[in-house]
N, C-alpha and C positions, 0 to 999 in steps of 0.2 A: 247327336245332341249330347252334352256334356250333360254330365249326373247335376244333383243339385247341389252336395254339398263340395261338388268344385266350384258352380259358378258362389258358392257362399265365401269359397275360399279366395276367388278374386275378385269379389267386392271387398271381402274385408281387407285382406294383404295389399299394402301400399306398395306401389312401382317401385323399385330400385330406381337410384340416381341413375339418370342416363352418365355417359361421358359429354361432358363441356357443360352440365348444369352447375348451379352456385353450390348446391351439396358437395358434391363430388370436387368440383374445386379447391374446397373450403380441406376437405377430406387428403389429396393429394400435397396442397401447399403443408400442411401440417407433419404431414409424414415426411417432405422434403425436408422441411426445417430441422427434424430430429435427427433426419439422416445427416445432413450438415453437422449438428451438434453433434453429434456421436463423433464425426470423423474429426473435429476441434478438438475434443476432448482426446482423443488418441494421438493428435498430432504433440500437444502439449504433452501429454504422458509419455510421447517417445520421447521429446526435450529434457524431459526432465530425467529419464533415464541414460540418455548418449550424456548428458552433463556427470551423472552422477557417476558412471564405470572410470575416469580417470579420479576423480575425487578419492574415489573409495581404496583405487589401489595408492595411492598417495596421501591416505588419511591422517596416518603415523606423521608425515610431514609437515601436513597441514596445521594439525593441533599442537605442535610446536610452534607454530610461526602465530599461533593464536595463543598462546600461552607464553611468548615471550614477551612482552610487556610486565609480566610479573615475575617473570622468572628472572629480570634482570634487576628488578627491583628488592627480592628476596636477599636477607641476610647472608654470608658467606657462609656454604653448609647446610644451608634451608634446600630443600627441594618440594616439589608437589606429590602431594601420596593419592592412591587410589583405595579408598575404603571398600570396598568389595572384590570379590575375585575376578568377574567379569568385564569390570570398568575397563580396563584397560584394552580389549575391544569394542564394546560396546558405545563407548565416550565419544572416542574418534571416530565410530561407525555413523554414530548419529550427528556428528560435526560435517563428514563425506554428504549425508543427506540433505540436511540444511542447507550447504554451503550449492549444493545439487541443484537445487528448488531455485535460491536465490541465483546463481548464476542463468538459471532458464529464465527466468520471470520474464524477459524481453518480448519470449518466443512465445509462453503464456497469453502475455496480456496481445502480441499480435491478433494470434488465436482467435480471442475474446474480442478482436478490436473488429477482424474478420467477419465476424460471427453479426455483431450488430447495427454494422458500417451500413448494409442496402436499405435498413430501417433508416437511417437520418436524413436528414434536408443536407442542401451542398454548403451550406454557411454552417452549419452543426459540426460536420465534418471540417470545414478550413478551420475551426477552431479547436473542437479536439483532438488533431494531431499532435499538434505542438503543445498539446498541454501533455497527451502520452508521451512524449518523447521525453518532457522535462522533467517528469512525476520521475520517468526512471533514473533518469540522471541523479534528481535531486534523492533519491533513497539510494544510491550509492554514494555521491559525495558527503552525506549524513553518517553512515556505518563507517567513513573511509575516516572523515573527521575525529568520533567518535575513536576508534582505531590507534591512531597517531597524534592526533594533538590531546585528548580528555582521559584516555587509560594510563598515560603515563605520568601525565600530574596526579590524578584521580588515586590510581596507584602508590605513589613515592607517598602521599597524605596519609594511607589506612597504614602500610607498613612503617614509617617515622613514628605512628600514633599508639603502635605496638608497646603494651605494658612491660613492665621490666617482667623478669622470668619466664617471659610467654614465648617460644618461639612459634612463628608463625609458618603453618604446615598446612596449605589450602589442598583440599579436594580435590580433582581435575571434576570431577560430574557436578560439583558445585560451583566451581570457576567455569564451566562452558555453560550451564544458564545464568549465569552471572553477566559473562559476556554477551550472550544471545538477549537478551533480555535489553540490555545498553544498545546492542546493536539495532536492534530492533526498534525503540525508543528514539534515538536520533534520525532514523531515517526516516523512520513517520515525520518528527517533528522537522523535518529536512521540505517537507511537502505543503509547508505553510502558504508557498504562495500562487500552487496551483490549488487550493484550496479558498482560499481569497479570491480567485479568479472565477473559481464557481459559483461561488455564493451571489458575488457581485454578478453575473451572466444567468442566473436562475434566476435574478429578482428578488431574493430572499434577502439581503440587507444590498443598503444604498451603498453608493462610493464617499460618499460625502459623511455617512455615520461613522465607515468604517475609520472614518480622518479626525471623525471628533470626537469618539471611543477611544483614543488612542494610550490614554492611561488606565482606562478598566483593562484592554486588552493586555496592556503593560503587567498587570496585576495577578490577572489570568493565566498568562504566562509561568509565569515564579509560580505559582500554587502548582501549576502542572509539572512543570520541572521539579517542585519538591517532591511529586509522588510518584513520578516514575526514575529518578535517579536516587543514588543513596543518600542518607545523609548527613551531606556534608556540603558545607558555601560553595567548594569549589565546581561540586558536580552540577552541583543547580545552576551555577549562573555558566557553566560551559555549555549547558542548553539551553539556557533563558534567553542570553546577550545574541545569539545566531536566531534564535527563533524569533525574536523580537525586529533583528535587522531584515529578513525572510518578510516578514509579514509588511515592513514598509516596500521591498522590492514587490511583493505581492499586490497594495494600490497603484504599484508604478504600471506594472505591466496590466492590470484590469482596466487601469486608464486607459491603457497604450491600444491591447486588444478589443474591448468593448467601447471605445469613443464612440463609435455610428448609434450603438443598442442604447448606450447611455444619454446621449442628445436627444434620439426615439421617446425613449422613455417620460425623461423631462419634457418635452413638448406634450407628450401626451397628459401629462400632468397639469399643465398650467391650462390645456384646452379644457380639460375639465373640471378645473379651478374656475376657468371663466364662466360654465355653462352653471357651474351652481353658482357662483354669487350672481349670473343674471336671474337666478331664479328667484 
């Protein structure tokens, strides 16, 4: 005969989840998922470091090839100076990084895409691919832009604008977030019309608004452009004039992709339109 204050002990102490109850399920599926996450996350962390070991021994080169845009634009005799003793590693090192990151991003956002893909429906999925594949594209062809058509106008405008007796002796740690910052800047703003393509696919504004806003957005634009580029006419409308063409490619393809959701939608609308004026 068990004592008493055993059987007191297993009245009060509740059973352990068997194996295959909903506990225990619930218990397993959760530690799977983190186990997945953990290994995303490591897989991304290797990308980012196999990208960054050639960067970093080629940094030196690198931040030349980012610093010529102005350096071909500087006065004869002008060069770029480093204000500190350490710049002149450190500059390049953290250029090796950035440059690191953004060359993975591909491998990144697979990762991430990996990670939350057996959550979605199969029409969620046909249409998130191709908006991942384009996001990346388009934040590359934005910094590429950026790069080669708007730093060297952008450029030849501040140094032209150069006061008499002032030679002009830029930083390198002040021209690499100068640059970062622009580059950064356009690629986002590069992302207008997969960003349109969401808004319009979440329901959150119509296709039809987005067609009849078309001068507030106009508007919108140039305000934005004025705060993240310098100022100067030429910066702003090197982003404005792209990001404004972007967002009408952006109802092209919300058209093109959301036709089915969008005709959905509308019926569902007018069915309801009908059920209250019968009311």
């Amino acid at each position: 005969m068990a004592p008493i204050g055993t059987r007191a002990r297993q009245k009060t102490n509740p059973p352990m989840s068997e194996p295959g109850e909903p506990g225990a399920l619930a218990e397993g599926t959760l530690i799977s998922h983190l186990l997945e996450l953990r290994d995303r996350l490591l897989k991304a962390m290797l990308a980012v470091g196999v990208c960054f070991v050639p960067c970093a021994f080629y940094m030196n080169q690198i931040f030349s090839f980012v610093a010529k845009p102005l350096i071909a634009k500087l006065p004869t005799g002008a060069t770029m100076i480093a204000t500190s003793v350490v710049a002149p590693f450190t500059v390049p090192f953290k250029l090796a990084l950035l440059l690191s990151i953004g060359l993975a991003i591909p491998i990144v956002l697979y990762q991430a895409w990996a990670f939350v893909a057996p959550g979605l429906y199969k029409h969620e999925k046909k249409l998130a691919i191709p908006l991942l594949i384009s996001s990346i594209i388009l934040f590359y062809l934005g910094a590429a832009f950026a790069y080669y058509a708007v730093f060297p106008v952008m450029l030849s405008f501040f140094v032209a604008t150069t006061p008499p007796g002032v030679q002009m002796m830029t930083d390198m740690g002040s021209y690499l977030d100068f640059v970062m910052v622009l580059l950064l800047a356009f690629g986002m703003a590069f992302e207008v019309p997969v960003a349109t393509v969401l808004l319009v696919w979440t329901g959150f504004v119509k296709i039809k608004t987005l067609k009849k806003n078309r001068g507030f957005v106009l508007l919108g634009i140039f305000i934005f452009a004025a705060f993240v580029t310098p100022p100067d006419a030429v910066s702003q409308s090197a982003m404005a004039v792209p990001m404004y063409l972007l967002y009408e490619i952006g109802i092209i393809m919300a058209g093109l992709l959301l036709k089915e959701k969008i005709a959905a939608r509308e019926k569902e609308e007018a069915e309801r339109a009908e059920r209250e004026a019968g009311v």
